[in-house]
C-alpha positions in Angstrom: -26.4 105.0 60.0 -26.9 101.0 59.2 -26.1 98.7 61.8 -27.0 95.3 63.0 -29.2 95.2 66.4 -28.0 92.3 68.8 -31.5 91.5 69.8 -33.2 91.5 66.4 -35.1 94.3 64.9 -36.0 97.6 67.0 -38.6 100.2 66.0 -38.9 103.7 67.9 -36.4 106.3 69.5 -34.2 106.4 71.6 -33.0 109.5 73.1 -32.4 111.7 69.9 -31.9 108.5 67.2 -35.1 106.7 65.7 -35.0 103.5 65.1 -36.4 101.7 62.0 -36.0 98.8 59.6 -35.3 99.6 56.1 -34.8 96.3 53.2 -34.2 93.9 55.6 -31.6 96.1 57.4 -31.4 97.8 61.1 -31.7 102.2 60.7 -30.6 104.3 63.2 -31.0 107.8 62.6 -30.7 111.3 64.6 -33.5 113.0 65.2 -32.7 117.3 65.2 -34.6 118.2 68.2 -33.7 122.2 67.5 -34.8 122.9 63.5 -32.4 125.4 62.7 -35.0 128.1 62.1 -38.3 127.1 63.6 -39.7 130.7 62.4 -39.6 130.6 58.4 -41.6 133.0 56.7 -43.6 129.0 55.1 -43.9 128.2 58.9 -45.3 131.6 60.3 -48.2 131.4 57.6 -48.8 127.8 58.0 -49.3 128.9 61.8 -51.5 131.8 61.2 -53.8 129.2 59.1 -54.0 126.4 61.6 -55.8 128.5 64.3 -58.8 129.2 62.2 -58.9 125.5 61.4 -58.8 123.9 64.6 -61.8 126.3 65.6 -63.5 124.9 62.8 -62.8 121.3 63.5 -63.7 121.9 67.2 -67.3 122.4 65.8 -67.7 120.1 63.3 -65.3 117.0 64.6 -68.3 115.1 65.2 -69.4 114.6 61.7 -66.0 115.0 60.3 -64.8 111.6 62.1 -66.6 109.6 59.7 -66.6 111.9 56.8 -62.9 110.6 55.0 -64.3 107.3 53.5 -60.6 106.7 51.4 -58.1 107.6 54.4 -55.2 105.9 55.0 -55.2 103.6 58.0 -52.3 106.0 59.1 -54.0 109.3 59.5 -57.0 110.1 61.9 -59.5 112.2 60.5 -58.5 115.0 62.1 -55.0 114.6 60.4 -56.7 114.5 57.0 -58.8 117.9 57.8 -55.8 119.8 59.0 -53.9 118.5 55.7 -56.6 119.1 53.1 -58.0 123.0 54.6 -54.1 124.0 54.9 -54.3 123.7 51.3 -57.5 124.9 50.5 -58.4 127.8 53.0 -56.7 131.2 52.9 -57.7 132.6 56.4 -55.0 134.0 58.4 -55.0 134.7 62.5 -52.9 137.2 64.6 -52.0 136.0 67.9 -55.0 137.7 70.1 -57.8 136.2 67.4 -55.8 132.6 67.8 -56.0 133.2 71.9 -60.3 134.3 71.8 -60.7 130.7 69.5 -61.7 133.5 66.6 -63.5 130.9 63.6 -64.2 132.9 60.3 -66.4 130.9 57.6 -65.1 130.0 54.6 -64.7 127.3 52.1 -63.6 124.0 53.9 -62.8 120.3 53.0 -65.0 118.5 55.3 -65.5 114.9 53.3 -63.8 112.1 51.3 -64.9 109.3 49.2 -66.1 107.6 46.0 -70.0 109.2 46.0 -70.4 112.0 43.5 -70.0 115.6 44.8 -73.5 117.3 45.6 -72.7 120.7 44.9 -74.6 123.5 46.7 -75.0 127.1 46.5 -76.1 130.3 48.0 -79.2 132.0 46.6 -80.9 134.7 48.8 -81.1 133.3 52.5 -81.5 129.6 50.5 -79.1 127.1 50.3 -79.8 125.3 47.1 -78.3 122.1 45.9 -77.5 120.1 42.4 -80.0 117.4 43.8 -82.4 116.9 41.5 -86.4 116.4 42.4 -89.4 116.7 39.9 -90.7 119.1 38.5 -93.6 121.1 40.4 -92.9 118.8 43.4 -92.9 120.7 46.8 -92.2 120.4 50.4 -94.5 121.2 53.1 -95.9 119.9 56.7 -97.9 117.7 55.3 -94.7 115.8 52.9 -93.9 112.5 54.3 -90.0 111.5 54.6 -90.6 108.2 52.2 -91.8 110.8 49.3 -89.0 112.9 49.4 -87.2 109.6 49.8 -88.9 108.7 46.5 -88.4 111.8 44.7 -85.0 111.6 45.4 -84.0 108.2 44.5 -86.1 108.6 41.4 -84.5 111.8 39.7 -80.5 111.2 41.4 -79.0 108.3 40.0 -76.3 108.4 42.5 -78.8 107.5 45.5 -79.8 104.4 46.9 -82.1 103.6 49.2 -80.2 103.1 52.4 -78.4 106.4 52.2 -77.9 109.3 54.3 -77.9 113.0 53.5 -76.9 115.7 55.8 -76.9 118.8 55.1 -74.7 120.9 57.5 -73.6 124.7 56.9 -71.3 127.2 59.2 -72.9 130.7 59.9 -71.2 133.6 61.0 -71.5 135.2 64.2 -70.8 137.9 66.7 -71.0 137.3 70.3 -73.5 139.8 71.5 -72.0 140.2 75.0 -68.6 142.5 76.0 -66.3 139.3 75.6 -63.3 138.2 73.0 -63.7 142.2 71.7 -66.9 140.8 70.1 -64.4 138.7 67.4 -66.1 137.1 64.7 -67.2 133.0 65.7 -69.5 130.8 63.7 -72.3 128.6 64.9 -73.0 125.2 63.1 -76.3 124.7 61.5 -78.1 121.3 61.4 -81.6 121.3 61.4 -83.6 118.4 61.7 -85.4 118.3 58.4 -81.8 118.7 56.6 -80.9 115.4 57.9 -82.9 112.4 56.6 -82.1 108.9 55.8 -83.2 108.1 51.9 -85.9 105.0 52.8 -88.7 103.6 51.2 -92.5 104.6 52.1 -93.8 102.0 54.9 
């Protein structure tokens, strides 16, 4: 419904319409408080997804805040995470595993922007990334940050000195107490030598 407003322009709701302006022109607009089918086969999966991706985001919102560099100015970060892992994940919850806050690990979206991808992978118990150092280089108590600062900048075009690297990872757990039927949860790994900024040698 187009009408004219006697006050000028009005944006928000009133009752069950929603105001808006549209080309110039006053929008009113009902709003369908009762979907006619709030249980859809799409919207029961949808709902057995999100669980496992709040508990996820519970752990990780700190980092994830700051992690969607080309967001719109509309969506929070936690809007974009929801969106993005609804698409990517394939984890599904019953309702007892939603109620215990049950997280399984899998594959998530955690980051946006224009800096190339840095792709890792699992070899062993060793998480090893496409970041390039050379060759016969090694790291051990006695390394200093600026050389591996060095190294890095040296062999990975993409870096500049200035920039931060974290590496952060999710590992599966079990409670080992008599609590939540001893349901799967995940514990977020950040140690400190994973987490560096790339600066030159003083």
């Amino acid at each position: 419904m187009i009408t004219t407003f006697p006050l000028g322009s009005y944006h928000g709701r009133i009752e069950n319409m929603a105001a808006y302006v549209r080309c110039g022109k006053q929008v009113f607009r009902s709003i369908n408080n009762r979907p006619a089918n709030p249980r859809t086969v799409a919207q029961m999966r949808q709902r057995t997804k999100l669980s496992n991706i709040l508990s996820v985001y519970r752990i990780l919102s700190s980092f994830v805040r700051e992690s969607y560099q080309t967001r719109p100015p509309s969506l929070t970060a936690y809007n974009v995470f929801i969106k993005n892992n609804l698409k990517a994940t394939e984890v599904f919850l019953d309702k007892g595993e939603a109620l215990a806050k049950v997280c399984v690990v899998a594959e998530f979206n955690i980051s946006e922007g224009t800096l190339p991808t840095i792709e890792t992978t699992v070899s062993g118990d060793r998480l090893v990334t496409s970041l390039q150092l050379p060759a016969g280089f090694s790291i051990d108590e006695t390394t200093t940050l600026g050389e591996v600062s060095s190294c890095l900048v040296g062999c990975n075009a993409s870096l500049r000195y200035g920039d931060k690297l974290s590496i952060l990872y999710l590992m599966q757990v079990r409670p080992q107490r008599e609590i939540n039927f001893y349901m799967p949860h995940a514990e977020l790994k950040l140690l400190q030598q994973n987490r560096f900024s790339v600066a030159a040698e003083q």
